[in-house]
C-alpha positions, 0 to 999 in steps of 0.5 A: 518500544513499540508505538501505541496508537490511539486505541480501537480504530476501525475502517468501517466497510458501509462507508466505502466498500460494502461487505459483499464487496470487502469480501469478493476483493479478499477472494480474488487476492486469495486466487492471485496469492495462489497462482503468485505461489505456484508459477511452476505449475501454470507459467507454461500453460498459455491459457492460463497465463495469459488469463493471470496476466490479464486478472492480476492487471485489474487487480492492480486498477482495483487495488488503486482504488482501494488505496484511493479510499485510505483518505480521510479527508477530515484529517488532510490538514493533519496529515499535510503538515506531517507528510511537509516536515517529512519531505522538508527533512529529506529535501534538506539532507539530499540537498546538503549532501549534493552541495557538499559534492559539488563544493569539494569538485568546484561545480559551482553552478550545481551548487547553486542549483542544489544548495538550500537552507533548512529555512528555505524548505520552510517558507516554500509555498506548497506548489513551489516546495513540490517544483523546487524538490522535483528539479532537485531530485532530478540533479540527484539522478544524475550525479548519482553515480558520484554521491555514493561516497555522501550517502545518496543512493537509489534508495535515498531517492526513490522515498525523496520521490515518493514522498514528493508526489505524496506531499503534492496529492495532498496540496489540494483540499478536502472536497477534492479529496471527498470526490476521489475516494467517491469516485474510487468506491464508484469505479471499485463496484464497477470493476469488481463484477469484471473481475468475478465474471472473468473467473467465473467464465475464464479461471474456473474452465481452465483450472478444470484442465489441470484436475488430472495432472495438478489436483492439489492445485486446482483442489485449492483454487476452488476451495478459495473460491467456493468459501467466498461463493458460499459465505460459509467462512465469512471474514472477520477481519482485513488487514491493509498494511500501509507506508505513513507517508507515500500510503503504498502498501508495505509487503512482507511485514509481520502482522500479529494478533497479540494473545492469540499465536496469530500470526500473518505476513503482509503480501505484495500489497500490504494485504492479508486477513483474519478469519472467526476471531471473537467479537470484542476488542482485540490488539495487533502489532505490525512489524518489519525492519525498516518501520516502527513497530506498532501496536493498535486496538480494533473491536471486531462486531459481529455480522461484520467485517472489520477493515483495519489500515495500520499506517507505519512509520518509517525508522529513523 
């Protein structure tokens, strides 16, 4: 069954990035997606890959940004106690299991080291449940080779780390939390126009070089870009699809706008867009394989652009 959020959620742009900005970020995913599409075509012009190089760098800076800005900090309390019961869970278990290995090969001091009770996860103060779980996790990495058979794997470990470091940003209070999502917003409308004016002085000038031997490639390219220049398509909607509890992006999961034979896929940072859907309300569902399925409601206005983050959690 899919799981049924509280309906209509919307990320309000004139709270964190404005419209122009909201729009110049999809225009620069839309020229990357491009090239990440086409490596054949550019990959051995070195120009150009050097300058990818360094606009998918600043991408990246920017997209951290961004991520910073999916906090709500009127809902950390919440979001603290879900993200905890998570990474208790998964401590828990990898703490069992390695206990379990280490009692059958007479590793007595390992034991010690790894073995919890599920009420000792509980009552850790927040800052020691972070150190606690670290040095576990690193007495996992390296016994790794031999939990193969107690079910620990690279895997099990990365979203144990992951979910660790995830716990620990939320360990601080809300007012923190407050002054990094300001201070994301202010660094996104400082690196932004970097980004614009290195297309507009590097990409533009070099996509010209490949008009005669690749013009359907560089007939794109300015298409993505002129669209945003010219605001003649705008956005209706952006679509940010997000792991629950690590808040990192989710690639390649199904995104669709239900009644309508919409349908999109999230790219390497979680990122895809909708253009001229109706206003009103509408329902999307995200799906991949190792999430639950879920449903939302969003309200498209018109005149704006409506930036939804569907939060997905992991499968059981």
């Amino acid at each position: 069954m899919p799981a049924i959020s509280e309906p209509t959620v919307k990320f309000k742009p004139n709270k964190t990035m404005k419209k122009v900005q909201i729009d110049q970020y999809d225009m620069i995913l839309s020229v990357e997606n491009h090239f990440d599409d086409n490596p054949a075509i550019w990959a051995g012009n070195a120009p150009l890959a050097a300058t990818k190089t360094l606009f998918s760098q600043k991408i990246n800076r920017v997209a951290e940004q961004v991520a910073l800005q999916l906090i709500n900090p009127t809902g950390i309390t919440i979001d603290k106690a879900n993200v905890r019961k998570e990474l208790e869970n998964q401590a828990y278990s990898v703490s069992s299991k390695i206990s379990a290995y280490a009692a059958i090969f007479n590793k007595a001091d390992l034991y010690k080291r790894v073995h919890f009770s599920k009420s000792d996860f509980v009552h850790f103060r927040g800052a020691e449940l972070v150190g606690i779980i670290t040095n576990l996790h690193q007495e996992a990495v390296l016994e790794l080779p031999n939990l193969a058979p107690y079910a620990i794997n690279a895997a099990t470990l990365a979203s144990l780390k992951a979910t660790t470091i995830a716990f620990g940003s939320l360990i601080n209070n809300p007012t923190e939390a407050i002054a990094r999502r300001k201070s994301a917003t202010d660094s996104i409308a400082v690196m932004l126009p970097e980004i614009i004016e290195m297309l507009e002085t590097r990409f533009d000038n070099l996509i010209v070089s490949l008009q005669e031997t690749q013009p359907q490639f560089a007939a794109i390219y300015f298409n993505v870009r002129a669209l945003k220049r010219t605001q003649v398509h705008p956005l209706s909607l952006t679509v940010t699809v997000v792991d629950a509890i690590t808040k990192l992006p989710v690639p390649n999961a199904t995104i669709q706008i239900l009644g309508q034979r919409i349908t999109r896929l999230s790219s390497q940072r979680g990122y895809n867009r909708v253009r001229h859907l109706a206003e009103g309300m509408h329902s999307i569902r995200a799906n991949h394989p190792d999430f639950i399925t879920l449903d939302e409601n969003f309200t498209i206005v018109s005149g704006e652009t409506t930036a939804l983050v569907l939060f997905l959690e992991r499968n059981p």
